[in-house]
PDB file of N, CA, C and O in Angstrom:
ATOM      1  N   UNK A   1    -145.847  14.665 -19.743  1.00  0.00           N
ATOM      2  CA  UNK A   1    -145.767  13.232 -19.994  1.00  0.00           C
ATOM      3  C   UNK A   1    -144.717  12.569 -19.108  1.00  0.00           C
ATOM      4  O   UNK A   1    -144.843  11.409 -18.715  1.00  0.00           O
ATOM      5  N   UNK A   2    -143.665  13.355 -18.805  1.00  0.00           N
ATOM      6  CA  UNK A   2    -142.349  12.237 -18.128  1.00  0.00           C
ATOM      7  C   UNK A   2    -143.386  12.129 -16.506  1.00  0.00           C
ATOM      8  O   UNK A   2    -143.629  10.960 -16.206  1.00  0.00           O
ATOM      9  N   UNK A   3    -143.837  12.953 -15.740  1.00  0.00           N
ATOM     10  CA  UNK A   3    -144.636  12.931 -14.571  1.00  0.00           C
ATOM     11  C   UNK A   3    -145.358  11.789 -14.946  1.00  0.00           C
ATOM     12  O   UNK A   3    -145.143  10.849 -14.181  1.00  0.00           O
ATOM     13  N   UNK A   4    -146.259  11.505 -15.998  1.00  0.00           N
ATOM     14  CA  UNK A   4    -146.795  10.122 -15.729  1.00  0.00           C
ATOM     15  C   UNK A   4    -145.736   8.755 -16.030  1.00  0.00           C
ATOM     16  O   UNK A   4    -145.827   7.649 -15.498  1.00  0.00           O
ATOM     17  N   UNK A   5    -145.197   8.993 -16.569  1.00  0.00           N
ATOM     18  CA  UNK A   5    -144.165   7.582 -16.860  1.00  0.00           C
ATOM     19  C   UNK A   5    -143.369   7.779 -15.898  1.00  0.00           C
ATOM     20  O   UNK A   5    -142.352   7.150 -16.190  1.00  0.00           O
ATOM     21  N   UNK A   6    -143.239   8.248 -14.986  1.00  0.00           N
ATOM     22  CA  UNK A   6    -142.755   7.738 -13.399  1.00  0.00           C
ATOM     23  C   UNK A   6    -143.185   7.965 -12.382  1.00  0.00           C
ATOM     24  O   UNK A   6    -142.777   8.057 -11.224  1.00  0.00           O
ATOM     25  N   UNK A   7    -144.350   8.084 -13.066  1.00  0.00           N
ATOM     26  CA  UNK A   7    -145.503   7.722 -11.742  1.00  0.00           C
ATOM     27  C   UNK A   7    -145.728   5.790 -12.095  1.00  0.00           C
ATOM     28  O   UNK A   7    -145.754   4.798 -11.367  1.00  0.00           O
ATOM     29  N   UNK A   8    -145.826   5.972 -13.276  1.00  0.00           N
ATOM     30  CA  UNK A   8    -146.115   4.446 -14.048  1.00  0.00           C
ATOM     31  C   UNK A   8    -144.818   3.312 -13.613  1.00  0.00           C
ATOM     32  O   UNK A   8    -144.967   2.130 -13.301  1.00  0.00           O
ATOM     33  N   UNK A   9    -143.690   3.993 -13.693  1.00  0.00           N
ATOM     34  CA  UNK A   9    -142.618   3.614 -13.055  1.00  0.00           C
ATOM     35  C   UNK A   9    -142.368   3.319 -11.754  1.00  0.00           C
ATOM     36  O   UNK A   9    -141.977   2.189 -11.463  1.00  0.00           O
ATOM     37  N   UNK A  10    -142.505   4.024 -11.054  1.00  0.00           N
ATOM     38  CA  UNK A  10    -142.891   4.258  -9.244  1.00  0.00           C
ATOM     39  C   UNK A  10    -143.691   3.222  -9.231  1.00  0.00           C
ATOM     40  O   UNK A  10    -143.200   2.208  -8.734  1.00  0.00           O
ATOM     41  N   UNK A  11    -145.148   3.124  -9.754  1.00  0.00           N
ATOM     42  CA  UNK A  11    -146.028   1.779  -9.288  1.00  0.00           C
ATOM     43  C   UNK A  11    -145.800   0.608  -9.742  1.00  0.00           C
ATOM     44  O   UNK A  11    -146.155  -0.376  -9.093  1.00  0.00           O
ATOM     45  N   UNK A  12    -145.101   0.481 -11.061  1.00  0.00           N
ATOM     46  CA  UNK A  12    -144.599  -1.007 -11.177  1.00  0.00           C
ATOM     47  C   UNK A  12    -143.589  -1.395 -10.259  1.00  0.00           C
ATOM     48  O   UNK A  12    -143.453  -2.577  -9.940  1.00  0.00           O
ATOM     49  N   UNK A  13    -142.904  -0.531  -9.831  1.00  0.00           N
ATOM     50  CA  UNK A  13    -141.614  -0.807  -9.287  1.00  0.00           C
ATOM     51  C   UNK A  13    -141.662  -1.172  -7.951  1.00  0.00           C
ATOM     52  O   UNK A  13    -140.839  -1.996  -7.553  1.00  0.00           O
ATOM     53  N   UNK A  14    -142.597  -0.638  -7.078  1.00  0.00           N
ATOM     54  CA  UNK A  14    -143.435  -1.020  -5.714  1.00  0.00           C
ATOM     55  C   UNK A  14    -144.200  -2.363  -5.870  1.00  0.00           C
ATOM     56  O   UNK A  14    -144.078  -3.239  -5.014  1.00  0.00           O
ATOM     57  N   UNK A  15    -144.910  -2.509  -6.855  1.00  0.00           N
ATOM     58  CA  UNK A  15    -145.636  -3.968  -6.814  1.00  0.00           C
ATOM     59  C   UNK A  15    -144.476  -4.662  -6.870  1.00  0.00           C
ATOM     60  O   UNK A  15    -144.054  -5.298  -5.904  1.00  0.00           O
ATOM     61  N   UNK A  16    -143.891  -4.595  -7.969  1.00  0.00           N
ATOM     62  CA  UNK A  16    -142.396  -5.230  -8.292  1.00  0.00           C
ATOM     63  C   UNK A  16    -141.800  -5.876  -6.959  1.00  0.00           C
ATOM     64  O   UNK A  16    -141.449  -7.055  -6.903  1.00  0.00           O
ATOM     65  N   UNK A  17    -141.709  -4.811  -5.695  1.00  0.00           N
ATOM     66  CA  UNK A  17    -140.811  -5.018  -5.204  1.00  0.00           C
ATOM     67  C   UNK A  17    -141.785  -5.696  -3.822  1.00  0.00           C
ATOM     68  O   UNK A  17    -141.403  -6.334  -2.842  1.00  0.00           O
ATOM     69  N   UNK A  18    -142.891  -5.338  -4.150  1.00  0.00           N
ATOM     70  CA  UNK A  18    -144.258  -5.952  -2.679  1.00  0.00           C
ATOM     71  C   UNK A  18    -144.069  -7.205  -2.782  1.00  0.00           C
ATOM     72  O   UNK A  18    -143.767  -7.997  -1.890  1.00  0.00           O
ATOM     73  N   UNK A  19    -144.400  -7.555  -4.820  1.00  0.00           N
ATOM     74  CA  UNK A  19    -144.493  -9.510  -4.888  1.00  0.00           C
ATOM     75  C   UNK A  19    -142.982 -10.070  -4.292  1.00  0.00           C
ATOM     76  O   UNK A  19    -142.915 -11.119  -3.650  1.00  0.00           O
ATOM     77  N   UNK A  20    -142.061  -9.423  -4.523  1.00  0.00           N
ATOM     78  CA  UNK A  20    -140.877 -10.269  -4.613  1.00  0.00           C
ATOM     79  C   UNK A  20    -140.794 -10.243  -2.206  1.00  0.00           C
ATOM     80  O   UNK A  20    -140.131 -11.087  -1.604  1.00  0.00           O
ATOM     81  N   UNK A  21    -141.210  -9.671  -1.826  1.00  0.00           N
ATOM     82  CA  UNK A  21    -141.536  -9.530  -0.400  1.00  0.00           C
ATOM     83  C   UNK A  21    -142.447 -10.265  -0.099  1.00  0.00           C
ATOM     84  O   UNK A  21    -142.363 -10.881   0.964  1.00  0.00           O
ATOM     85  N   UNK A  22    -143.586 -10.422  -0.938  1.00  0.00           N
ATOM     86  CA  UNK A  22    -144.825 -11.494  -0.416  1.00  0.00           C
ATOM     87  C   UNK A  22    -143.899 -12.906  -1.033  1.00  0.00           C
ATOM     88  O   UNK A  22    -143.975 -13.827  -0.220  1.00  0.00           O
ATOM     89  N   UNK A  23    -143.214 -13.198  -2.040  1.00  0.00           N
ATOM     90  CA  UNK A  23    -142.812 -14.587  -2.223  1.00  0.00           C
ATOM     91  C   UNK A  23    -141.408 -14.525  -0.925  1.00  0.00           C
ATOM     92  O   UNK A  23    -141.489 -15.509  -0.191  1.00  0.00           O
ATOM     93  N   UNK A  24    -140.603 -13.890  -0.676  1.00  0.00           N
ATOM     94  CA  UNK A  24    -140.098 -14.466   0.311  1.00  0.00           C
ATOM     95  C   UNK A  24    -140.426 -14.331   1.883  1.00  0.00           C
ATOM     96  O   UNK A  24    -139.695 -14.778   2.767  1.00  0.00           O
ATOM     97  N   UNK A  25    -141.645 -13.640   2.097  1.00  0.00           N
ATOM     98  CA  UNK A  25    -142.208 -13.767   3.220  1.00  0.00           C
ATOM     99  C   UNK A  25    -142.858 -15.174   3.624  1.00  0.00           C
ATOM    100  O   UNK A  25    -142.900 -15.679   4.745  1.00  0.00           O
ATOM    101  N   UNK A  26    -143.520 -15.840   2.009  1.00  0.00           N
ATOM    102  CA  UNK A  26    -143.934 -17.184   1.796  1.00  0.00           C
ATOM    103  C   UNK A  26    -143.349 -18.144   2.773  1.00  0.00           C
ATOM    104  O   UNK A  26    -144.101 -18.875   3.418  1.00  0.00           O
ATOM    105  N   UNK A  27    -141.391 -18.217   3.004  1.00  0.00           N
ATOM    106  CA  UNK A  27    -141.000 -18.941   2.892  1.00  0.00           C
ATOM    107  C   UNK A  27    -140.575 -19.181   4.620  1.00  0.00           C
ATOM    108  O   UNK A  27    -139.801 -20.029   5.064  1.00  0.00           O
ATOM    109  N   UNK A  28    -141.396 -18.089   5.430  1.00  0.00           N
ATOM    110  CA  UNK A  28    -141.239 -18.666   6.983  1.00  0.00           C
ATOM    111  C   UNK A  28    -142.953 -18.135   7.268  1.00  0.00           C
ATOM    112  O   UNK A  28    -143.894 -17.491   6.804  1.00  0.00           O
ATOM    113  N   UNK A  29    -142.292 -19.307   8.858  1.00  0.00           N
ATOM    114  CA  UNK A  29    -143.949 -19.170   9.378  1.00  0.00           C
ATOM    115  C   UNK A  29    -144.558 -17.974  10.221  1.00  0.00           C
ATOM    116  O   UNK A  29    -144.566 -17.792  11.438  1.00  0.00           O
ATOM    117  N   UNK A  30    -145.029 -17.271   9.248  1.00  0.00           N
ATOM    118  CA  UNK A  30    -145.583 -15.949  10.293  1.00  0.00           C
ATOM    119  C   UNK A  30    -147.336 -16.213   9.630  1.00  0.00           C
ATOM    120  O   UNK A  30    -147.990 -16.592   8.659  1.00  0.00           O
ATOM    121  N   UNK A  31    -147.428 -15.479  11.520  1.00  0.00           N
ATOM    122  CA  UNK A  31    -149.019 -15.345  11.209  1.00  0.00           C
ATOM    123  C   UNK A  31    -149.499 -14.745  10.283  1.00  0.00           C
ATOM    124  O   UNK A  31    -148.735 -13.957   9.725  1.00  0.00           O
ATOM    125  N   UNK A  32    -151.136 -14.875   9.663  1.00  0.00           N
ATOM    126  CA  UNK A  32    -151.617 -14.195   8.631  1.00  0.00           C
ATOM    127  C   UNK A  32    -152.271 -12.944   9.576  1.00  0.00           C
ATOM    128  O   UNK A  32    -152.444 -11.996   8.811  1.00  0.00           O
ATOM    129  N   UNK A  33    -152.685 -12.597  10.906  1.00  0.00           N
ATOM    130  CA  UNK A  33    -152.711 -11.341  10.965  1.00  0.00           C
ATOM    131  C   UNK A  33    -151.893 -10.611  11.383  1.00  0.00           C
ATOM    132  O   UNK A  33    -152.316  -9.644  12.017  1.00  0.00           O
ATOM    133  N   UNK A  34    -150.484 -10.753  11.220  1.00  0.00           N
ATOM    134  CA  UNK A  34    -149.350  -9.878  11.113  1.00  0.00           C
ATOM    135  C   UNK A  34    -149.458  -8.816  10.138  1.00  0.00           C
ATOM    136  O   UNK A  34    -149.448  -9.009   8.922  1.00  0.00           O
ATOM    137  N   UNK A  35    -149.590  -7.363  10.863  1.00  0.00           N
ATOM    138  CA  UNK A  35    -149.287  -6.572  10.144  1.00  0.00           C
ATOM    139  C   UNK A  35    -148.724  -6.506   8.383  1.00  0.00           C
ATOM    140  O   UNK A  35    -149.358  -6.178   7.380  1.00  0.00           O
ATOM    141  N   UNK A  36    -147.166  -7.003   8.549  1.00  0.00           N
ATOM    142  CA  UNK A  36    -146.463  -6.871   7.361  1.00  0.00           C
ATOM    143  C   UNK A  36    -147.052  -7.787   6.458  1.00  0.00           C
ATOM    144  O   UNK A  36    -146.944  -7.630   5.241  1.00  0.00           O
ATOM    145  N   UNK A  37    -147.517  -8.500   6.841  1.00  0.00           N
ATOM    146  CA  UNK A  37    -148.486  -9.706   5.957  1.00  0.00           C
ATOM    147  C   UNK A  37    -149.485  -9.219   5.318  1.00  0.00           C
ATOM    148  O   UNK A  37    -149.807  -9.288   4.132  1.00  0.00           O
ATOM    149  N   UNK A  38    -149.985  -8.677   6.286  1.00  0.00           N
ATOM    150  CA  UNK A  38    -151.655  -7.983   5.646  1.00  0.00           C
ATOM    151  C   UNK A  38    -151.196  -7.098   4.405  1.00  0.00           C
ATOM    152  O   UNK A  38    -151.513  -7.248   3.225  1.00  0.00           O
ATOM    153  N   UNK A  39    -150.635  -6.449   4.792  1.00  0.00           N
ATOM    154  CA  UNK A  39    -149.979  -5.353   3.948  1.00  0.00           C
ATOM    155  C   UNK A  39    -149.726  -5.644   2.227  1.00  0.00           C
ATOM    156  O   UNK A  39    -150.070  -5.361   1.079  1.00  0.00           O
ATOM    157  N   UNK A  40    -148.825  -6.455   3.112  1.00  0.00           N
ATOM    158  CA  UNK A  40    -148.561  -6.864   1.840  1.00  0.00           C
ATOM    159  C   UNK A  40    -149.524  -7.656   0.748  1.00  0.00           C
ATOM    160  O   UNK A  40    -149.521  -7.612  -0.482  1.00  0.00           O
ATOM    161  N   UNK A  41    -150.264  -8.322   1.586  1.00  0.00           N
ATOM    162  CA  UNK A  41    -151.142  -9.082   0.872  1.00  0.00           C
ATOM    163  C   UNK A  41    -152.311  -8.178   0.356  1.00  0.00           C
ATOM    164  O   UNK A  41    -152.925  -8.511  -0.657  1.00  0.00           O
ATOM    165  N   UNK A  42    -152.654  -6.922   1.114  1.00  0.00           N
ATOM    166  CA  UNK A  42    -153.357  -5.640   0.124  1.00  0.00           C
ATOM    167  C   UNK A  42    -152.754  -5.702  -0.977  1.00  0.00           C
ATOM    168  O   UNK A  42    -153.099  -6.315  -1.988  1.00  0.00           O
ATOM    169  N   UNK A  43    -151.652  -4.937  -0.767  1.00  0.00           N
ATOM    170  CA  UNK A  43    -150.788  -4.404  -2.232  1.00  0.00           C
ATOM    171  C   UNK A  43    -150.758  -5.463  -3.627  1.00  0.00           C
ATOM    172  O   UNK A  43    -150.859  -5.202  -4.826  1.00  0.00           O
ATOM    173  N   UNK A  44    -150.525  -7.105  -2.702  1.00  0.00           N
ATOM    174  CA  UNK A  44    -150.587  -7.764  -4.135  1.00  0.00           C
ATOM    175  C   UNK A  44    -151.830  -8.498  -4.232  1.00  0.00           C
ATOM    176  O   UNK A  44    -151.654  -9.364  -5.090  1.00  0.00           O
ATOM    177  N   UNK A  45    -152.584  -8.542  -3.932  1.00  0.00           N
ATOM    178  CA  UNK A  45    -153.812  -9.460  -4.118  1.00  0.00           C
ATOM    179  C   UNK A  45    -154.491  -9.186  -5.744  1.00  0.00           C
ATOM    180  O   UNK A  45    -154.920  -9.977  -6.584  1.00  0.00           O
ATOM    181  N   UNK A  46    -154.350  -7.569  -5.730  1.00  0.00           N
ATOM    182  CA  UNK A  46    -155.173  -6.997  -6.702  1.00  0.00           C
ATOM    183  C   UNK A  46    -154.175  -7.416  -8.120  1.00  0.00           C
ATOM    184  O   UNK A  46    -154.619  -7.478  -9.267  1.00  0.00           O
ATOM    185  N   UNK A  47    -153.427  -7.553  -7.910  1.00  0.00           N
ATOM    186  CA  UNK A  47    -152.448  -8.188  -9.175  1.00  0.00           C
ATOM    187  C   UNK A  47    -152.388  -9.510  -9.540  1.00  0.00           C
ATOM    188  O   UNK A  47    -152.188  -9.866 -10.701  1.00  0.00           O
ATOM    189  N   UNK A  48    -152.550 -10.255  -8.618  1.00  0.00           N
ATOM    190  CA  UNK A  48    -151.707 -11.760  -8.218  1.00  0.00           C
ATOM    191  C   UNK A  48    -153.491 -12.670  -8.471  1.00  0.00           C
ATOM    192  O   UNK A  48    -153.700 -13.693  -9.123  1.00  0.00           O
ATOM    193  N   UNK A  49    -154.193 -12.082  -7.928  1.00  0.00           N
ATOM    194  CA  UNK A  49    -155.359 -12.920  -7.671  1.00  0.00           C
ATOM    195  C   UNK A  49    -156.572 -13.172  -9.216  1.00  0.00           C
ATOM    196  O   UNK A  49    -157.337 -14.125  -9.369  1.00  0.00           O
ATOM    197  N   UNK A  50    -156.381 -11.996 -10.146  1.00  0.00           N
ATOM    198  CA  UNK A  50    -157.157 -12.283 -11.864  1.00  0.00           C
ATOM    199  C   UNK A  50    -155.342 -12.977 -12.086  1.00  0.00           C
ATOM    200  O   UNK A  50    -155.534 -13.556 -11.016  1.00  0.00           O
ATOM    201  N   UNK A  51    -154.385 -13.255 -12.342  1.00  0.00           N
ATOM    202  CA  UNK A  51    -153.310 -13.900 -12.851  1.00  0.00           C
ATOM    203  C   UNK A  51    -153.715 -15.790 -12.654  1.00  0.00           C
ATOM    204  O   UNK A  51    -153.664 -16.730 -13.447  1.00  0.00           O
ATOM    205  N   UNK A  52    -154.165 -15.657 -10.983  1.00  0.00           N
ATOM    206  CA  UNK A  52    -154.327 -16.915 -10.958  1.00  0.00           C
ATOM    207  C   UNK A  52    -155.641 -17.630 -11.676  1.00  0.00           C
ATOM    208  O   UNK A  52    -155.576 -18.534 -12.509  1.00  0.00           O
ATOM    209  N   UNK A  53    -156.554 -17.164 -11.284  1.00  0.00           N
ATOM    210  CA  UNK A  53    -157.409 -17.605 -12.265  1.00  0.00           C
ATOM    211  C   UNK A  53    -156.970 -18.203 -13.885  1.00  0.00           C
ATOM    212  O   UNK A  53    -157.431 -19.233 -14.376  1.00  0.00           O
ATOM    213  N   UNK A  54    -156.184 -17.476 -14.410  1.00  0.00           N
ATOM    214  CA  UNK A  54    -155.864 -17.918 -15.540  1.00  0.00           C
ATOM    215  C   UNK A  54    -154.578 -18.852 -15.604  1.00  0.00           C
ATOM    216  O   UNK A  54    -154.633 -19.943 -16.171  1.00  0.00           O
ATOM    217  N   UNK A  55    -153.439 -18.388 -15.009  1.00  0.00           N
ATOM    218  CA  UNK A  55    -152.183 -19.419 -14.829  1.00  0.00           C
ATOM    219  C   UNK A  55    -152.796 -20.657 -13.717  1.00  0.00           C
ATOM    220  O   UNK A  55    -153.381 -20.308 -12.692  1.00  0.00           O
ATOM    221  N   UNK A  56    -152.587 -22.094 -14.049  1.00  0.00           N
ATOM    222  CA  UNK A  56    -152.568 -23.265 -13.447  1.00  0.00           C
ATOM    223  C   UNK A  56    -151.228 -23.343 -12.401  1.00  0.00           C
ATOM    224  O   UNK A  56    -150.099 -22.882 -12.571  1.00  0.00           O
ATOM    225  N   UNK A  57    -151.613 -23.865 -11.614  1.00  0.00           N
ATOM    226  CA  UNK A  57    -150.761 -24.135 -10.194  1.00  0.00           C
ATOM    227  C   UNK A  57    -149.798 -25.210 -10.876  1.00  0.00           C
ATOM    228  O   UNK A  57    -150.311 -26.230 -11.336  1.00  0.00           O
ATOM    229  N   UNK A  58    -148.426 -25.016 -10.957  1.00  0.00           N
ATOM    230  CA  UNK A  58    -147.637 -26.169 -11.085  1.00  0.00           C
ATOM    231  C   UNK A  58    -147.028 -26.921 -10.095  1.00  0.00           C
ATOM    232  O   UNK A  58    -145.905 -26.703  -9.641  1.00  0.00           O
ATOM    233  N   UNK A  59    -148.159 -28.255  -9.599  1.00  0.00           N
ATOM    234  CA  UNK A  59    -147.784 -28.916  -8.442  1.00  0.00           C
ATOM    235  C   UNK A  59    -148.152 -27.789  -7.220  1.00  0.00           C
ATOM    236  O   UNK A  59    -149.190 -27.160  -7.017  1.00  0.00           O
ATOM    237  N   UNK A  60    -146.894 -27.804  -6.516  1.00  0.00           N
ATOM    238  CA  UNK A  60    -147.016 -27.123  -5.393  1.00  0.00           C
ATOM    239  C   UNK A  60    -146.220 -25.767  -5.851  1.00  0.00           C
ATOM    240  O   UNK A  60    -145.860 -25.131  -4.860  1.00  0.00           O
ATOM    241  N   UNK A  61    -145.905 -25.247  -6.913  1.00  0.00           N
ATOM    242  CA  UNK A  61    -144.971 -24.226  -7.370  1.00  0.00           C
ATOM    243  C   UNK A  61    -146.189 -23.157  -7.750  1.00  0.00           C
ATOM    244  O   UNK A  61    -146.986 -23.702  -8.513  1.00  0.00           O
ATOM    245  N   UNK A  62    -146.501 -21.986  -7.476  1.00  0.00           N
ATOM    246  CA  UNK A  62    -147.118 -20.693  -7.458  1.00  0.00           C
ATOM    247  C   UNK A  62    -146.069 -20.110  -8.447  1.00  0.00           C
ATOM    248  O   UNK A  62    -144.944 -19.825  -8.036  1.00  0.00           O
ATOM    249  N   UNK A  63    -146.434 -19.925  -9.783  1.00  0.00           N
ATOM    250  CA  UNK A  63    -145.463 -19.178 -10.682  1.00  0.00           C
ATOM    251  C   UNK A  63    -146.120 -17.990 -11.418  1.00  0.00           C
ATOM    252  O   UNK A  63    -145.790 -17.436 -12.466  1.00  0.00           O
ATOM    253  N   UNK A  64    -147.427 -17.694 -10.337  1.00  0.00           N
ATOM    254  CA  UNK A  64    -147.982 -16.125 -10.437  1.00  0.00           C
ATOM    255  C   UNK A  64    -147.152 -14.996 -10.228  1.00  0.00           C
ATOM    256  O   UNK A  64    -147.408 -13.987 -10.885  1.00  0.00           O
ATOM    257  N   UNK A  65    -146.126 -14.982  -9.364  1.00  0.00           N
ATOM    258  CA  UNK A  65    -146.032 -13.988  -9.584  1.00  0.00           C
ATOM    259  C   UNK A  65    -144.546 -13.642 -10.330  1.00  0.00           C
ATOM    260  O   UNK A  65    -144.214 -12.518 -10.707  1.00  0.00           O
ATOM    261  N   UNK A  66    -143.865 -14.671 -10.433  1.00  0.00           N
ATOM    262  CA  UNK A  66    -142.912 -14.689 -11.926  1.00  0.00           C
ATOM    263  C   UNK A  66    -143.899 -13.669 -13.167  1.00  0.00           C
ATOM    264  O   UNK A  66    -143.732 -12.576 -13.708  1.00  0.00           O
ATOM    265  N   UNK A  67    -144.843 -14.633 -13.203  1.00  0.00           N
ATOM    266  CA  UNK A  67    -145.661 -13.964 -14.503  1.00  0.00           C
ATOM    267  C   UNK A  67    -145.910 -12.821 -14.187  1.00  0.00           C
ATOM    268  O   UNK A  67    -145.450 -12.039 -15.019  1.00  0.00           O
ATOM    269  N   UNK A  68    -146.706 -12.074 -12.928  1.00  0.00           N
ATOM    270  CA  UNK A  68    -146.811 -10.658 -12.879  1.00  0.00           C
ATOM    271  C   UNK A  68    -145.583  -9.587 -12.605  1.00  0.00           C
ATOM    272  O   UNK A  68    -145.722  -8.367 -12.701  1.00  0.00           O
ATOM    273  N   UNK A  69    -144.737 -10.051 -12.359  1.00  0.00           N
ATOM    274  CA  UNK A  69    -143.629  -9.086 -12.574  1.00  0.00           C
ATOM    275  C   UNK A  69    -143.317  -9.082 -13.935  1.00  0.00           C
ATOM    276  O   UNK A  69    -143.400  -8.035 -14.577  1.00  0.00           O
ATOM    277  N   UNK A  70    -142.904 -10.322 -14.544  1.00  0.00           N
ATOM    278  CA  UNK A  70    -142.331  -9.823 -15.924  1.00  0.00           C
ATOM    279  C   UNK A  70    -143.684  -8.966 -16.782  1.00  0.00           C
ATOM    280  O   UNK A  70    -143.391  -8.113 -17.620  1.00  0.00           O
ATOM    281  N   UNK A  71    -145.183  -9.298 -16.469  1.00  0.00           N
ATOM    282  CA  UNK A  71    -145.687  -8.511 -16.503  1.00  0.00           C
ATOM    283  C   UNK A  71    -145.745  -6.947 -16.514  1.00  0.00           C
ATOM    284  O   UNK A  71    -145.482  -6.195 -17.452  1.00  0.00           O
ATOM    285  N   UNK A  72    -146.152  -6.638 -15.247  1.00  0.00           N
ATOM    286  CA  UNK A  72    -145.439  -5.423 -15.055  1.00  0.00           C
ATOM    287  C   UNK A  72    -144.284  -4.345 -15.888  1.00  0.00           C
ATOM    288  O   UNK A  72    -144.310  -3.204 -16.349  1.00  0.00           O
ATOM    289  N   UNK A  73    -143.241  -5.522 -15.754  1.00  0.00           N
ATOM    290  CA  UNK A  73    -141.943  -5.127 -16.319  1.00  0.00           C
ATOM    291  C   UNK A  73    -142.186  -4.616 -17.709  1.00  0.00           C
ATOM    292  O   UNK A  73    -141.530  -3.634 -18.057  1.00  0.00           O
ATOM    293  N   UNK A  74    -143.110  -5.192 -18.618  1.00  0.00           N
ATOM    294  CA  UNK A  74    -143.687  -5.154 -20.099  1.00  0.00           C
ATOM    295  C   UNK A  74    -144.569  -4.422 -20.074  1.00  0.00           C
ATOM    296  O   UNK A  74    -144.464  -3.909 -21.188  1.00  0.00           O
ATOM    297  N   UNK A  75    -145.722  -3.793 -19.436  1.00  0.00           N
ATOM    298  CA  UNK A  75    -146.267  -2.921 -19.084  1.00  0.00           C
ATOM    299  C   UNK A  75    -146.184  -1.369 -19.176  1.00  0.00           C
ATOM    300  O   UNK A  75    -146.889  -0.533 -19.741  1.00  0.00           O
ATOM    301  N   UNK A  76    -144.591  -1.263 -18.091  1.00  0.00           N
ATOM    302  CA  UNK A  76    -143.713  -0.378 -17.862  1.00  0.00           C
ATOM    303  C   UNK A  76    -143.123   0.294 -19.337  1.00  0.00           C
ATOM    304  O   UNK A  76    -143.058   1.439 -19.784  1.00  0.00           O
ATOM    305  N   UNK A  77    -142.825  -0.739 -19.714  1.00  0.00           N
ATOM    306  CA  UNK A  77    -141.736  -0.529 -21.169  1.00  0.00           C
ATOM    307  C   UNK A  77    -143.144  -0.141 -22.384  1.00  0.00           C
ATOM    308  O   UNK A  77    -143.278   0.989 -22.854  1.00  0.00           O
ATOM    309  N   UNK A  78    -143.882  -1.064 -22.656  1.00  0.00           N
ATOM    310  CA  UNK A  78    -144.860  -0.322 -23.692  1.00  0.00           C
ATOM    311  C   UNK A  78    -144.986   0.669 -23.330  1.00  0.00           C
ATOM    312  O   UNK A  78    -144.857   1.459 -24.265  1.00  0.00           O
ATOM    313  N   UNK A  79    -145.288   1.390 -21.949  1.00  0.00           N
ATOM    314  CA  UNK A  79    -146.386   2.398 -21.610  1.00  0.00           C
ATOM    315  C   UNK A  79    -145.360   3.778 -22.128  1.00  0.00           C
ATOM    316  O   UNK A  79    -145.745   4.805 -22.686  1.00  0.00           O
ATOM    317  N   UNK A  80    -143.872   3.380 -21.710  1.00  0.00           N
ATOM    318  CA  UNK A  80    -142.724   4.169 -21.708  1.00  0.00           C
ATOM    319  C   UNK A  80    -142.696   4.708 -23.496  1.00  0.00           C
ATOM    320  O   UNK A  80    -142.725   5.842 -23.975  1.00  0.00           O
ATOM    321  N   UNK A  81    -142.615   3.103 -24.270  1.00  0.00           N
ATOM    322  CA  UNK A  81    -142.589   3.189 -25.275  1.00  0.00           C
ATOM    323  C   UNK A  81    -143.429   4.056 -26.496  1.00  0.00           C
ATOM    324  O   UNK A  81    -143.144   4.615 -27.555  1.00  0.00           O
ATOM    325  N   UNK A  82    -144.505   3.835 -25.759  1.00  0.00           N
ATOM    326  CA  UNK A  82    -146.072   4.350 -26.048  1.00  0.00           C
ATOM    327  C   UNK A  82    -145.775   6.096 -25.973  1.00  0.00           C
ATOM    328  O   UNK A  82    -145.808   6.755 -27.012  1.00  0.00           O
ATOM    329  N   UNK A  83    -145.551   6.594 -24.935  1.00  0.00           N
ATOM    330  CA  UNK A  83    -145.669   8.412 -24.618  1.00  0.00           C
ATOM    331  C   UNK A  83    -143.791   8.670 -24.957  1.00  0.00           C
ATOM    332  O   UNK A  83    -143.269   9.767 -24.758  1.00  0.00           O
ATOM    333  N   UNK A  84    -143.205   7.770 -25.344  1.00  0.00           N
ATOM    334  CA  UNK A  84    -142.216   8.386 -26.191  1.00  0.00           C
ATOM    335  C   UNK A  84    -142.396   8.831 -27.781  1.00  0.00           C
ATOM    336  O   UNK A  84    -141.954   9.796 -28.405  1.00  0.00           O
ATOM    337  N   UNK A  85    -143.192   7.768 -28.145  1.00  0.00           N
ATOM    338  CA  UNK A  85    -143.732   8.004 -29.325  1.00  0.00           C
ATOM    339  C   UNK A  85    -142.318   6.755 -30.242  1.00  0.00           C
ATOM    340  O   UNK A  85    -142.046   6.952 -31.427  1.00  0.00           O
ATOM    341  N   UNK A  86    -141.812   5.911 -29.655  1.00  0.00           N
ATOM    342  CA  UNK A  86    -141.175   4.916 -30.187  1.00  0.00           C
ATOM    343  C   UNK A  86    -141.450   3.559 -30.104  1.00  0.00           C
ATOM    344  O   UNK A  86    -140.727   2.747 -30.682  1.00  0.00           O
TER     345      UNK A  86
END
């Protein structure tokens, strides 16, 4: 059981750390077929993209991926919580 809860750990913690790289990559102008872009935009699309559908755009503020990290973050902790048996 600990092998999967940090494996479970390991992958939240990489998305975790992809979104918080795709929001400040956001914030200069690089091309979209830049490598590190693409990349990144693999890793989070599959997270970020059913979130939006359901969360509304505030204005010009994207607060998807606020929500999918603390996501994640809650995820992490049930799943932990869950195969501890607490």
């Amino acid at each position: 059981m600990t092998v999967l809860v940090l494996f479970v750990n390991i992958l939240c913690r990489v998305l975790i750390f992809a979104i918080i790289i795709r929001a400040i990559l956001s914030w200069f102008p690089l091309r979209p077929d830049n490598p590190l872009v693409v990349l990144i935009h693999q890793v989070t699309e599959p997270v970020l993209t059913p979130l939006r559908r359901i969360i509304p755009r505030m204005g010009v503020i994207d607060i998807t991926p606020i929500i999918a990290i603390v996501l994640l973050e809650l995820i992490y902790r049930l799943f932990q919580a869950f195969l501890s048996g607490g």
